[in-house]
C-alpha positions as a LaTeX table, in Angstrom:
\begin{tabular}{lrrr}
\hline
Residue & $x$ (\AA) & $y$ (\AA) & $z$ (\AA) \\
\hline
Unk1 & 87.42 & 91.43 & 82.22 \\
Unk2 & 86.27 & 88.70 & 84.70 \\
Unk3 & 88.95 & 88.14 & 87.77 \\
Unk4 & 89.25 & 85.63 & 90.58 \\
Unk5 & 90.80 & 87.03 & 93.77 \\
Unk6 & 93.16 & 84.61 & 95.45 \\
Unk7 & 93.32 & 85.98 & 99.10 \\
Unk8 & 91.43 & 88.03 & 101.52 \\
Unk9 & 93.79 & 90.29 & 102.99 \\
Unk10 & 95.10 & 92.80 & 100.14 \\
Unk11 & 92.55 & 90.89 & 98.03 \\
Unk12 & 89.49 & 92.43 & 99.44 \\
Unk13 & 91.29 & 95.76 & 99.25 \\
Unk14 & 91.65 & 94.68 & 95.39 \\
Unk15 & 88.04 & 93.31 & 95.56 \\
Unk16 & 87.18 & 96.35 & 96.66 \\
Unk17 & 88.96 & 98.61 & 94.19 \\
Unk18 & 88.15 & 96.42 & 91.23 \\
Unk19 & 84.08 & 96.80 & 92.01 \\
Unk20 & 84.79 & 100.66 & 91.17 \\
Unk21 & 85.76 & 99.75 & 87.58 \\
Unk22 & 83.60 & 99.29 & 84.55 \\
Unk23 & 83.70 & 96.43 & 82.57 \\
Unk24 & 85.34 & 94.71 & 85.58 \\
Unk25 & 83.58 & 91.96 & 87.02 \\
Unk26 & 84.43 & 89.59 & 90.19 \\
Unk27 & 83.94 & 85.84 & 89.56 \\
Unk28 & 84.61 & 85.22 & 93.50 \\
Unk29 & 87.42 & 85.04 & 96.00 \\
Unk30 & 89.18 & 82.36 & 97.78 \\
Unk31 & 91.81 & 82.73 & 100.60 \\
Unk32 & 93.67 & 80.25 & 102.93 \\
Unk33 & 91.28 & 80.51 & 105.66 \\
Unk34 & 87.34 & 80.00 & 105.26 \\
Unk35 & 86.28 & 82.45 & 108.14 \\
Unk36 & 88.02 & 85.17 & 106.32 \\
Unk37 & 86.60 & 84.04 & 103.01 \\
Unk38 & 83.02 & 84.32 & 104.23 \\
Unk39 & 83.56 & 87.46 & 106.56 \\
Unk40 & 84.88 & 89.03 & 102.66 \\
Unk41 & 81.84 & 87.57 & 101.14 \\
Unk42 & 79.79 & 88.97 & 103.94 \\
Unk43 & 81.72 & 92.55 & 103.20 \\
Unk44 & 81.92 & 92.98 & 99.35 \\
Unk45 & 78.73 & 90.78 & 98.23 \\
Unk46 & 80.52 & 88.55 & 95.73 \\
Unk47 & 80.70 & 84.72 & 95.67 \\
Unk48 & 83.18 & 82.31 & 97.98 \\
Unk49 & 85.37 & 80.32 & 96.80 \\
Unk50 & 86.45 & 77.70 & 99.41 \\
Unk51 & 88.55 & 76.08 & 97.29 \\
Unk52 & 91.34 & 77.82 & 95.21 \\
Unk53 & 91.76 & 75.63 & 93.00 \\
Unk54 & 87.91 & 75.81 & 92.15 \\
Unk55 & 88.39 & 79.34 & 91.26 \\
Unk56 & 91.32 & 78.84 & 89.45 \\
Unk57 & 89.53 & 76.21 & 87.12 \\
Unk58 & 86.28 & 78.45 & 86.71 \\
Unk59 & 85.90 & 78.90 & 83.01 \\
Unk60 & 84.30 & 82.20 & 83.60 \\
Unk61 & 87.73 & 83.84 & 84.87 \\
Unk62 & 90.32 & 85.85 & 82.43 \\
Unk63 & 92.48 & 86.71 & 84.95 \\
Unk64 & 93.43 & 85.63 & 88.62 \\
Unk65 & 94.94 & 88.27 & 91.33 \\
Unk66 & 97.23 & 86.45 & 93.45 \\
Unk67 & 97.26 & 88.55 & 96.88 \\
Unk68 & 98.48 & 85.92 & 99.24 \\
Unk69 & 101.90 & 85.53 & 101.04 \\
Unk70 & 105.07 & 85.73 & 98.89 \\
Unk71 & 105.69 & 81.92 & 99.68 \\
Unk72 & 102.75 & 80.51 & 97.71 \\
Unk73 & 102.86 & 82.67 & 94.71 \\
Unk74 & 104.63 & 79.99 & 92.69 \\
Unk75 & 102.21 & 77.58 & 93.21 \\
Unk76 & 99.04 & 79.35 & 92.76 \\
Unk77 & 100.98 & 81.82 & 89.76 \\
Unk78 & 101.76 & 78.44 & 87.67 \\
Unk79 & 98.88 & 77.03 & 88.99 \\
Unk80 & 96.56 & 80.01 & 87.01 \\
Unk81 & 98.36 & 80.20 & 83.95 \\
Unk82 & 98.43 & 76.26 & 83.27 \\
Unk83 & 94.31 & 76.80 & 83.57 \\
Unk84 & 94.71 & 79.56 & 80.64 \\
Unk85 & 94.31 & 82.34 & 83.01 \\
Unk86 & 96.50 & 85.50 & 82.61 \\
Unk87 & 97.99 & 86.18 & 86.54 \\
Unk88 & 97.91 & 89.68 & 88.48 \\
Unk89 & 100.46 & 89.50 & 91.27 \\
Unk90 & 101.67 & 91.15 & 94.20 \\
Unk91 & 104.99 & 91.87 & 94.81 \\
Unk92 & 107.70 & 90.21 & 95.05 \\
Unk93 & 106.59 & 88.21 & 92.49 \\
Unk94 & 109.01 & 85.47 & 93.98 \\
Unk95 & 111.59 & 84.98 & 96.17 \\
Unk96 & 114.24 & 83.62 & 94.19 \\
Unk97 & 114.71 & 83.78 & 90.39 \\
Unk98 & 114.01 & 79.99 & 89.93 \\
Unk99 & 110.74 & 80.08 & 91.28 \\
Unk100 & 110.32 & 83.59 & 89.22 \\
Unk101 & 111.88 & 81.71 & 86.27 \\
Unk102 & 109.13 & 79.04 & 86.33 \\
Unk103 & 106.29 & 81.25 & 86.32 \\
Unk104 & 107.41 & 82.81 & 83.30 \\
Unk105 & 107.87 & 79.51 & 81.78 \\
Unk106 & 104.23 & 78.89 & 82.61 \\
Unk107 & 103.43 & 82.27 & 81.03 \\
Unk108 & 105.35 & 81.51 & 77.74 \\
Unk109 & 104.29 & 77.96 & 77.53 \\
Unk110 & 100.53 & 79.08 & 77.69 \\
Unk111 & 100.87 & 82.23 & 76.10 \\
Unk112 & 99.62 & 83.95 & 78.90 \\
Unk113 & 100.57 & 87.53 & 80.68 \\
Unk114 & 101.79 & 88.03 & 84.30 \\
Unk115 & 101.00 & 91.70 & 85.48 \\
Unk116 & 102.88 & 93.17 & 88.74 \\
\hline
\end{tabular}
C-alpha cells in the first residue's frame, strides 16, 4: 500500500506510525505550511510535497491520509477520491452531513473507500 500524507501535524505522527508497517510505503507529505513540510521531511526522511494537489495526482499513491483541520476535509477528501485514490481521514470526517454527504458521493461515484 503506497499513501500520501496530507498534513504535518497528526500526519507526521501517522508518517511516523505508518514507517513501522510492512508493505506500507510513504509516497510523500504535504501540509498547509512549507516550513513544517520540510522540518517533517527533515524528521521522517520521506519526500515533500509542496503542493497538495501534486500529491494527490501522484500516480504512485493508493491511498491519501487526510490529517489536516476539520474545515478542509471536504475539499481535499473529494479532491482524493476524484484522482482514484481511496481516502484515510481523521475525525470528524465533516462538519455537517452535506459536506459528509458529498464525500461519499465522491466515494460511490469512483468506487473508492473512505476509512475513519
Amino acid at each position: 500500500m503506497r499513501i500520501g500524507v496530507l498534513g504535518t501535524g497528526f500526519g507526521k505522527f501517522h508518517a511516523r506510525i505508518y514507517k513501522t508497517i510492512p508493505g506500507v510505503e510513504i509516497i510523500g507529505i504535504a501540509g498547509r505550511a512549507q516550513e513544517k513540510t520540510i522540518q517533517a521531511v527533515d524528521e521522517l526522511g520521506i519526500k515533500a510535497f509542496l503542493e497538495m494537489e501534486e500529491l494527490i495526482s501522484d500516480p504512485r499513491v493508493d491511498i491519501i491520509d487526510v490529517c489536516l483541520s476539520t474545515c478542509v476535509h471536504e475539499k481535499y477528501a473529494v479532491m482524493a477520491l476524484n484522482a482514484g485514490k481511496h481516502v484515510f481521514c481523521e475525525t470528524p470526517l465533516a462538519y455537517s452531513l452535506p459536506e459528509t454527504e458529498r464525500i461519499m458521493h465522491a466515494a460511490e461515484k469512483n468506487k473508492k473507500h473512505v476509512y475513519m
